[in-house]
N, CA, C and O atoms as a GROMACS GRO file, in nm:
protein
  440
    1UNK      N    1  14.019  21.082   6.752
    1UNK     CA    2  14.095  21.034   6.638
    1UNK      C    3  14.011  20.932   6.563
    1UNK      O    4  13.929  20.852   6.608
    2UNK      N    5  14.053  20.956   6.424
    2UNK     CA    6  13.929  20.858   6.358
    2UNK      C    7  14.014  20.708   6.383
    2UNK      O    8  13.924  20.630   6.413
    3UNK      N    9  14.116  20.650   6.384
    3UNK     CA   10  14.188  20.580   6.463
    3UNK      C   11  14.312  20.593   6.537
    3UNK      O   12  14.390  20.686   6.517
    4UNK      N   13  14.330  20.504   6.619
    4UNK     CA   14  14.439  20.555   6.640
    4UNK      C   15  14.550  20.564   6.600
    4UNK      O   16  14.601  20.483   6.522
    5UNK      N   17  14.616  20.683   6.655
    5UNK     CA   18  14.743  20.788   6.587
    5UNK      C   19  14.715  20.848   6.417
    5UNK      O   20  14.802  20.876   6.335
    6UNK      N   21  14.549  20.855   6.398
    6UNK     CA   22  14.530  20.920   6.229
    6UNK      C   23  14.368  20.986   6.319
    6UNK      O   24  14.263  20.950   6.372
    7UNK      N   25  14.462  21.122   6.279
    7UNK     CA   26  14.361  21.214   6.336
    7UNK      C   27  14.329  21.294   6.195
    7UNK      O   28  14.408  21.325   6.106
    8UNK      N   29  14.156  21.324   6.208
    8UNK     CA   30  14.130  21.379   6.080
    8UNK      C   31  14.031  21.494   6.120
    8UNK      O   32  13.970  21.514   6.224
    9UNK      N   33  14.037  21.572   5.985
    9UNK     CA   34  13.894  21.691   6.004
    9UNK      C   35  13.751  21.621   6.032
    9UNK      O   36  13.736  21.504   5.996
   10UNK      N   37  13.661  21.681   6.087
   10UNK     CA   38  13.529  21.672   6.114
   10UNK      C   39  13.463  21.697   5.953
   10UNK      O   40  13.352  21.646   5.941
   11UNK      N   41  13.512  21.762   5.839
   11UNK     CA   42  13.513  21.748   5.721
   11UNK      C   43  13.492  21.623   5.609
   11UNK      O   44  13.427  21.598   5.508
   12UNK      N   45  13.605  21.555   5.710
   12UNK     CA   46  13.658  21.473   5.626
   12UNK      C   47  13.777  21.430   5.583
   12UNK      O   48  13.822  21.317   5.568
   13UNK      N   49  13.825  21.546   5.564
   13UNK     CA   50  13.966  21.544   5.493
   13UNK      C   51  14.032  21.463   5.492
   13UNK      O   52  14.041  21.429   5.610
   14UNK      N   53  14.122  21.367   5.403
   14UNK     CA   54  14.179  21.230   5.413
   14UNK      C   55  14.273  21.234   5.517
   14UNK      O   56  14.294  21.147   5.602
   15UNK      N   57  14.365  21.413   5.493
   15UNK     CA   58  14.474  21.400   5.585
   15UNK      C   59  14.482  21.547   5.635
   15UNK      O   60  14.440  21.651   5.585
   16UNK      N   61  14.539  21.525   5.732
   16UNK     CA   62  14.524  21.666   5.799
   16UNK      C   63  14.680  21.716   5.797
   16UNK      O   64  14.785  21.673   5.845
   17UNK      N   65  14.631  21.864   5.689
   17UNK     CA   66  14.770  21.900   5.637
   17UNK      C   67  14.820  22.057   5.781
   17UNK      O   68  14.922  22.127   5.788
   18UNK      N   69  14.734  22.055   5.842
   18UNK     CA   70  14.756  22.126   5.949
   18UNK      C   71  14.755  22.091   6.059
   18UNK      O   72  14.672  22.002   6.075
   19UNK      N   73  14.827  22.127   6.184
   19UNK     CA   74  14.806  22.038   6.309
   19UNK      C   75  14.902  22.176   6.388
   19UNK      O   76  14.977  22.257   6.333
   20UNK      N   77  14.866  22.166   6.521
   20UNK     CA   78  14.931  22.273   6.617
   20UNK      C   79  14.936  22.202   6.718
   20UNK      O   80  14.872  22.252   6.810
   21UNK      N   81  15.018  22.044   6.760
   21UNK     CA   82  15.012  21.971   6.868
   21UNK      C   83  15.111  22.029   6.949
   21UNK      O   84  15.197  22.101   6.900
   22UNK      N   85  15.105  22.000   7.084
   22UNK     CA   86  15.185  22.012   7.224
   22UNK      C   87  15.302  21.965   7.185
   22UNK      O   88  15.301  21.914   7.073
   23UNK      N   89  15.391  21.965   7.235
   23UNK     CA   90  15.489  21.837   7.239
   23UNK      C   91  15.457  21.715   7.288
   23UNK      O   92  15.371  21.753   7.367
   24UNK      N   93  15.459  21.618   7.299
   24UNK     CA   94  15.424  21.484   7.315
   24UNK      C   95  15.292  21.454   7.340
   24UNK      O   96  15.262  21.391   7.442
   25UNK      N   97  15.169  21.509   7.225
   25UNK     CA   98  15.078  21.481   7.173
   25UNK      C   99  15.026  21.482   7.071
   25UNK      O  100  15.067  21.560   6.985
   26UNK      N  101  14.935  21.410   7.049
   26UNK     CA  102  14.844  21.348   6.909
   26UNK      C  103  14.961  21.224   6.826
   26UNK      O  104  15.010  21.118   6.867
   27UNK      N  105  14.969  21.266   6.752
   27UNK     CA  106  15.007  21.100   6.657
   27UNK      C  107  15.131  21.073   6.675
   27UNK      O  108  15.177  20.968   6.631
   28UNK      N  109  15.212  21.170   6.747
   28UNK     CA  110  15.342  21.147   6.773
   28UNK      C  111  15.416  21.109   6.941
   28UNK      O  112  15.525  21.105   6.998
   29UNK      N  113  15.262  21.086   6.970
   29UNK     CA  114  15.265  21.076   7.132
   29UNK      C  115  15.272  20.898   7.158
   29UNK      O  116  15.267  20.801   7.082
   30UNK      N  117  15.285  20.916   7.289
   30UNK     CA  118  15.367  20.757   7.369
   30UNK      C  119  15.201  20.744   7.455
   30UNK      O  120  15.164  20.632   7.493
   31UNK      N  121  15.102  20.880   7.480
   31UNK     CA  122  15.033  20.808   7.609
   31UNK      C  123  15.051  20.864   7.687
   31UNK      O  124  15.166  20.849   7.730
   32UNK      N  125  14.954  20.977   7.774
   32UNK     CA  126  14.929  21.017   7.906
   32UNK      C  127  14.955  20.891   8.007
   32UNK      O  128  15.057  20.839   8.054
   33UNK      N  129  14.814  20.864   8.019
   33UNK     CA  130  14.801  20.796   8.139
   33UNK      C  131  14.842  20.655   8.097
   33UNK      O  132  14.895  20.574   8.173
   34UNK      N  133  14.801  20.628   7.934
   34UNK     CA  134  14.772  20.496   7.886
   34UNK      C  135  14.880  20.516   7.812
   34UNK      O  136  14.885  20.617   7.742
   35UNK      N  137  15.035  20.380   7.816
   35UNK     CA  138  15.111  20.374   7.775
   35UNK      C  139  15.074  20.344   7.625
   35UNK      O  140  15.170  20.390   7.564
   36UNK      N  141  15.005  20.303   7.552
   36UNK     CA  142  14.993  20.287   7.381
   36UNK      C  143  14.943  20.441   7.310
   36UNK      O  144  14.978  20.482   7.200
   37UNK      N  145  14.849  20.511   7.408
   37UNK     CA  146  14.773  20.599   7.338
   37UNK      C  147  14.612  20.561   7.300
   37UNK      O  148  14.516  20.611   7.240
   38UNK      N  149  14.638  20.470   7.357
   38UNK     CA  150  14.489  20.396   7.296
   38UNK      C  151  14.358  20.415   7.306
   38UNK      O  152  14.274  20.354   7.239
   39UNK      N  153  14.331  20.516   7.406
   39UNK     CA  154  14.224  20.578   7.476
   39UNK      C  155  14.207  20.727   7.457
   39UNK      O  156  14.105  20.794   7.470
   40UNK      N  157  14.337  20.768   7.420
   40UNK     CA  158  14.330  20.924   7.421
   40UNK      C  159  14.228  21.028   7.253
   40UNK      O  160  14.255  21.122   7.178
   41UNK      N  161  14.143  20.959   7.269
   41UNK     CA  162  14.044  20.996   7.138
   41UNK      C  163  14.017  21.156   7.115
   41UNK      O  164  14.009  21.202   7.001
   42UNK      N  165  14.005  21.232   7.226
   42UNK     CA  166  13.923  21.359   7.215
   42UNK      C  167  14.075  21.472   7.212
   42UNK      O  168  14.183  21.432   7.257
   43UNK      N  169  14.061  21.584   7.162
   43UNK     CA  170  14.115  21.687   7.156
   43UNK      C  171  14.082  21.825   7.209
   43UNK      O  172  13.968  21.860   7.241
   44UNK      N  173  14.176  21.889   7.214
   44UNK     CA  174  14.182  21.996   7.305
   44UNK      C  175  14.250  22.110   7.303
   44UNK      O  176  14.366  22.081   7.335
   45UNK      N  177  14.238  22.240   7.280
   45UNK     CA  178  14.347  22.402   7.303
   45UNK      C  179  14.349  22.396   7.417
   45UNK      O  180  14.235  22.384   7.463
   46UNK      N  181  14.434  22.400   7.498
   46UNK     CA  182  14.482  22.461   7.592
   46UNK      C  183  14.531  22.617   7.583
   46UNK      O  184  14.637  22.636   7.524
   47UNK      N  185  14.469  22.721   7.632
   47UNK     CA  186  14.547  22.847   7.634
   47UNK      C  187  14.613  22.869   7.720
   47UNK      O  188  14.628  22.990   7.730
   48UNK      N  189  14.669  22.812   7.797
   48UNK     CA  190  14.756  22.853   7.867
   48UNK      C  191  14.904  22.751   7.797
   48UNK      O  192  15.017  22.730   7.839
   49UNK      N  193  14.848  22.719   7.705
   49UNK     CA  194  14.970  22.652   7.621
   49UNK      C  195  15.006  22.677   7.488
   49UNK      O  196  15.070  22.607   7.409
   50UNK      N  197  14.942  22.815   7.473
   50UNK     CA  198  14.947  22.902   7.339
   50UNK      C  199  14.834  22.806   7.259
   50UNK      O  200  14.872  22.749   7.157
   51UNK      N  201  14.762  22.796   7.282
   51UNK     CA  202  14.642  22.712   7.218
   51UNK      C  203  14.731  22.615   7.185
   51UNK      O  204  14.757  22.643   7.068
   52UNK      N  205  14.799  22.509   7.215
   52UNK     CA  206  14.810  22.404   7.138
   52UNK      C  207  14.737  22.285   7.190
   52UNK      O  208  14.694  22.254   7.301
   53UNK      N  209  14.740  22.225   7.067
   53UNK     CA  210  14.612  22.094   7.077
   53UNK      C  211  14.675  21.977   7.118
   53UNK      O  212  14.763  21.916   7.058
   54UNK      N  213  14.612  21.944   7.252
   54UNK     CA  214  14.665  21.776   7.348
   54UNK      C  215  14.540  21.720   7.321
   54UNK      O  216  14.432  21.775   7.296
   55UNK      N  217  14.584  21.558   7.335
   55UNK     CA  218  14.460  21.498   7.358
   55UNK      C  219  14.484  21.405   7.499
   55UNK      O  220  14.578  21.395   7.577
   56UNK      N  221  14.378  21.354   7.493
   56UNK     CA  222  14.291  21.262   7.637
   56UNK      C  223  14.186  21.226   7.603
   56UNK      O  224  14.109  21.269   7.517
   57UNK      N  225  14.178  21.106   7.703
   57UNK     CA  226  14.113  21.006   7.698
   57UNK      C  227  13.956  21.114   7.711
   57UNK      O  228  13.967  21.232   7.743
   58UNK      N  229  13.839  21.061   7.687
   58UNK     CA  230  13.755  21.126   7.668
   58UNK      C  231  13.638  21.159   7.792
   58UNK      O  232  13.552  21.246   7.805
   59UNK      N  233  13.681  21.049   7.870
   59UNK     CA  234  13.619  21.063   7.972
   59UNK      C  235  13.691  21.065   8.102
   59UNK      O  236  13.639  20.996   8.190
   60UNK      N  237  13.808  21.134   8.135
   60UNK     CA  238  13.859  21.145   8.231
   60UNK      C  239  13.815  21.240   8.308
   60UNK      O  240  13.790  21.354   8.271
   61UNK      N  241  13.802  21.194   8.430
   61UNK     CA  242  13.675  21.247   8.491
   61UNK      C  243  13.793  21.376   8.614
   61UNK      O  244  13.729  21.459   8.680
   62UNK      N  245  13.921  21.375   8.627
   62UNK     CA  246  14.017  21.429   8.656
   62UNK      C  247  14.015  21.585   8.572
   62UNK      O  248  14.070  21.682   8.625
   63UNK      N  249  13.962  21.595   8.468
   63UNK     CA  250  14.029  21.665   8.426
   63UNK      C  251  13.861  21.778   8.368
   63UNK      O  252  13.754  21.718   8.355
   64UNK      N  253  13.867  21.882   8.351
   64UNK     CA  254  13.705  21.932   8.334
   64UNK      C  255  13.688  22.038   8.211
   64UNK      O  256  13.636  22.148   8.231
   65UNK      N  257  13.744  21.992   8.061
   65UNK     CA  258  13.769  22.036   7.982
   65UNK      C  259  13.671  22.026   7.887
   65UNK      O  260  13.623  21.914   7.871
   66UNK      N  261  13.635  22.104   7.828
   66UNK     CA  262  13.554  22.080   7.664
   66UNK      C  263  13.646  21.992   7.586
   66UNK      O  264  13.768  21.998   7.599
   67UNK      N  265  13.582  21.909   7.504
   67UNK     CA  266  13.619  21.858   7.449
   67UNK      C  267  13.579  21.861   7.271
   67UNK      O  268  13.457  21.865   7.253
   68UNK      N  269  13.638  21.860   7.182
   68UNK     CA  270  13.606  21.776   7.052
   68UNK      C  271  13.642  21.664   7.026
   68UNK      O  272  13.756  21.626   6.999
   69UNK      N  273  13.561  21.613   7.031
   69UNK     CA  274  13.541  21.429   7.038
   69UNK      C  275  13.526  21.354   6.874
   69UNK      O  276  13.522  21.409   6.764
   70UNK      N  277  13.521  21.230   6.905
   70UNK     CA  278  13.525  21.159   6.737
   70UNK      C  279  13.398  21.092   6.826
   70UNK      O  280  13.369  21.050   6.939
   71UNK      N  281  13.343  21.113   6.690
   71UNK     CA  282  13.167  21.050   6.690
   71UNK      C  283  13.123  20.970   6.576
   71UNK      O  284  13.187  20.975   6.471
   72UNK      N  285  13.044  20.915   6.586
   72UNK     CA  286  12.996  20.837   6.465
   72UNK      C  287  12.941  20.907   6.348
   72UNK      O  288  12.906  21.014   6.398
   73UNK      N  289  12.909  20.914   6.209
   73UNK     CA  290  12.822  20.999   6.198
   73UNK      C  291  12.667  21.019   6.222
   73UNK      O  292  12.601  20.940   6.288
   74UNK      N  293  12.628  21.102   6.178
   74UNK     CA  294  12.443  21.137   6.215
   74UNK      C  295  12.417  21.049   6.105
   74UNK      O  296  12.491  21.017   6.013
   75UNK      N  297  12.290  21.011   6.132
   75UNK     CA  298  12.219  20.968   6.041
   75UNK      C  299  12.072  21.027   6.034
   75UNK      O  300  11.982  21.032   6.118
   76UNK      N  301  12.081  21.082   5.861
   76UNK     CA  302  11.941  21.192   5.877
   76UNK      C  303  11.844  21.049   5.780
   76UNK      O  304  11.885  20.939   5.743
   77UNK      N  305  11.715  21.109   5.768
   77UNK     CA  306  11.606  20.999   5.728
   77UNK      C  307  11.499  21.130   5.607
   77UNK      O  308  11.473  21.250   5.617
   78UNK      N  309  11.475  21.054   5.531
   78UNK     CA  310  11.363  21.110   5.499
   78UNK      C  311  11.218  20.981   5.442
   78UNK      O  312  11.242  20.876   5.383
   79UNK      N  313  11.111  21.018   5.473
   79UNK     CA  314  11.044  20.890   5.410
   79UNK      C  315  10.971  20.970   5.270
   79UNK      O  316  10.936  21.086   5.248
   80UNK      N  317  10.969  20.832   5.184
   80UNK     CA  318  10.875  20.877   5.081
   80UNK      C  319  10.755  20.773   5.035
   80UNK      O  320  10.765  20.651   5.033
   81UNK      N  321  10.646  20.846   5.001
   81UNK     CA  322  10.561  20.803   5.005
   81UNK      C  323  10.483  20.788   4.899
   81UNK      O  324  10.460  20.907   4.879
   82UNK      N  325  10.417  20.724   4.804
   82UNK     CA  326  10.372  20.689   4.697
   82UNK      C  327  10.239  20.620   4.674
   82UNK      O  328  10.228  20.509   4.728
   83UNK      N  329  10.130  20.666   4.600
   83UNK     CA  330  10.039  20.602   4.582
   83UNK      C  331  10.032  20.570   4.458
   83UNK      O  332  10.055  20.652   4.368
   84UNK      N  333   9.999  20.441   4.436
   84UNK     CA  334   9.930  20.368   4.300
   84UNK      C  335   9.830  20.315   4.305
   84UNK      O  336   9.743  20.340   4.388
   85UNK      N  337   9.821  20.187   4.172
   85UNK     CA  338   9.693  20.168   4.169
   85UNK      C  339   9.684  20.059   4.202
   85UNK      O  340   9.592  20.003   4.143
   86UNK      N  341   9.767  19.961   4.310
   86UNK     CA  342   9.737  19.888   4.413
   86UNK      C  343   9.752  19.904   4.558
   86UNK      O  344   9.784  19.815   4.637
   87UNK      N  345   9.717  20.064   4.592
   87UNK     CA  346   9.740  20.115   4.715
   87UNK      C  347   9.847  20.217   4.714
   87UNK      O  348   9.909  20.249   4.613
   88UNK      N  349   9.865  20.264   4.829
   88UNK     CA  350   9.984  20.310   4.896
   88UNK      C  351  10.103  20.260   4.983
   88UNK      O  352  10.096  20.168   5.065
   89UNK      N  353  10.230  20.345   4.948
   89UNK     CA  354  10.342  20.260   4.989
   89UNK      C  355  10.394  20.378   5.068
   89UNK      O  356  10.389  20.498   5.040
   90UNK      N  357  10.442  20.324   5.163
   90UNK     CA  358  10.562  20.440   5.263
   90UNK      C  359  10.719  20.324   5.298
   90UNK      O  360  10.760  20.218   5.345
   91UNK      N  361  10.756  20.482   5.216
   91UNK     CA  362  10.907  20.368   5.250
   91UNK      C  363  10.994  20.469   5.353
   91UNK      O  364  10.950  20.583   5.337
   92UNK      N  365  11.091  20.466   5.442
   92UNK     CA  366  11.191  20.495   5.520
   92UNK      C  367  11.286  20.470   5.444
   92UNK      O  368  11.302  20.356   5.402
   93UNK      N  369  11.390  20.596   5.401
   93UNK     CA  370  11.535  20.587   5.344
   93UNK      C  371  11.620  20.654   5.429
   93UNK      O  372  11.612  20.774   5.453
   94UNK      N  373  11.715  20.567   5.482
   94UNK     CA  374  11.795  20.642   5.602
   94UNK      C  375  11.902  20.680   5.495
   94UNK      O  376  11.916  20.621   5.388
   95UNK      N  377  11.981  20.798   5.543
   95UNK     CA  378  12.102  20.838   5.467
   95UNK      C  379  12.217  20.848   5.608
   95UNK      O  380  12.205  20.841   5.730
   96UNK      N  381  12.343  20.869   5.501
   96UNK     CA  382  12.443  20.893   5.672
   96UNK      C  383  12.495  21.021   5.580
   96UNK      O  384  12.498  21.030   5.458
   97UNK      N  385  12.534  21.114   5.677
   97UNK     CA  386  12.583  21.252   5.645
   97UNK      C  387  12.684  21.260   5.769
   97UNK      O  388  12.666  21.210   5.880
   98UNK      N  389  12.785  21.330   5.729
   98UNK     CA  390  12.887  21.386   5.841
   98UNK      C  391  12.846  21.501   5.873
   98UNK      O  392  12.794  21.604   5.829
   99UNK      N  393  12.908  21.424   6.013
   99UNK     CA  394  12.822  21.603   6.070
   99UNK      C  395  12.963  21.682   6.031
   99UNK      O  396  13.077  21.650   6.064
  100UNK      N  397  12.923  21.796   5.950
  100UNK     CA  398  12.999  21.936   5.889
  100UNK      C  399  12.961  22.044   5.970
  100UNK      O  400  12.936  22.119   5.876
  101UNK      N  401  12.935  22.115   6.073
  101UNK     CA  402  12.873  22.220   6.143
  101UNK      C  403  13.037  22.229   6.190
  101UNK      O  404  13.117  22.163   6.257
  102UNK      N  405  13.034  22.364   6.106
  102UNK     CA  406  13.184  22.429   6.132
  102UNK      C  407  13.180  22.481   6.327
  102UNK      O  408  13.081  22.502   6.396
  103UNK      N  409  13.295  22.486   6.358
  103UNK     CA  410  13.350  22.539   6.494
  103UNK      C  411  13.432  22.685   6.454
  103UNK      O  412  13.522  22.696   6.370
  104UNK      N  413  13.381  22.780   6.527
  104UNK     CA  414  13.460  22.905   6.541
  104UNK      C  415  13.498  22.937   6.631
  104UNK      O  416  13.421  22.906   6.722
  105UNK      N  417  13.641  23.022   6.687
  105UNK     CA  418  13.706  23.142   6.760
  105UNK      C  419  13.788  23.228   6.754
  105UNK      O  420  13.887  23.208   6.684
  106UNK      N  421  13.778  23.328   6.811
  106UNK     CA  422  13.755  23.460   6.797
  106UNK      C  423  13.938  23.501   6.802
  106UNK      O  424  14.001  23.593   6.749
  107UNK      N  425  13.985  23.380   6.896
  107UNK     CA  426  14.120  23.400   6.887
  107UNK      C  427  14.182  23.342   6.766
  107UNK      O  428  14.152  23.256   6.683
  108UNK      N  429  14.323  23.457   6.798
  108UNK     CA  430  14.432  23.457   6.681
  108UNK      C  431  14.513  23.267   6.703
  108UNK      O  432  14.506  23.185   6.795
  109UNK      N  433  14.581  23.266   6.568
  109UNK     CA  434  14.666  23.147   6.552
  109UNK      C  435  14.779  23.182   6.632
  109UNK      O  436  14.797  23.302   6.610
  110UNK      N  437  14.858  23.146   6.706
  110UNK     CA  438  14.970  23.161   6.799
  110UNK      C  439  15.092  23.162   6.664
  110UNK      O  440  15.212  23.173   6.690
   0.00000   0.00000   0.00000
């Protein structure tokens, strides 16, 4: 979750106008293990729950699931480099980009 109880696309998207949660998970949840919710960052299909999406804490070591996780973004770099006529200059320009690398499967929407 980009915080908690405001879960968003890996996109971007301000708001997420789609959602396929469990019953008593994601933004409308009380808390697995952790009574606030406060830990439960990463998301999850369960198929044996008609794909619907629970979350948990991200590192629960109980449980042995793939996860899609909230990450920081990447940060890509390029340098540029320039000569004049008091030498040469190299500069480093970091940029931040979201990582956008779409996720696919093969299964149907329940």
């Amino acid at each position: 979750s980009e915080s908690e109880s405001h879960w968003k696309w890996v996109a971007g998207d301000p708001k997420m106008t789609y959602s396929h949660w469990s019953s008593g998970q994601g933004p409308s949840q009380s808390g697995f293990l952790f009574s606030d919710g406060g830990h439960e960052d990463c998301a999850l299909m369960k198929i044996h729950d008609g794909f619907r999406w629970h979350d948990y804490e991200c590192s629960l070591f109980l449980y042995h699931y793939s996860f899609i996780c909230q990450h920081d973004k990447l940060v890509h770099s390029h340098t540029h480099h320039t000569n004049g006529q008091h030498g040469s200059t190299t500069v480093f320009i970091p940029q931040t980009f979201p990582d956008t690398t779409p996720l696919s499967t093969d299964a149907p929407i329940p």
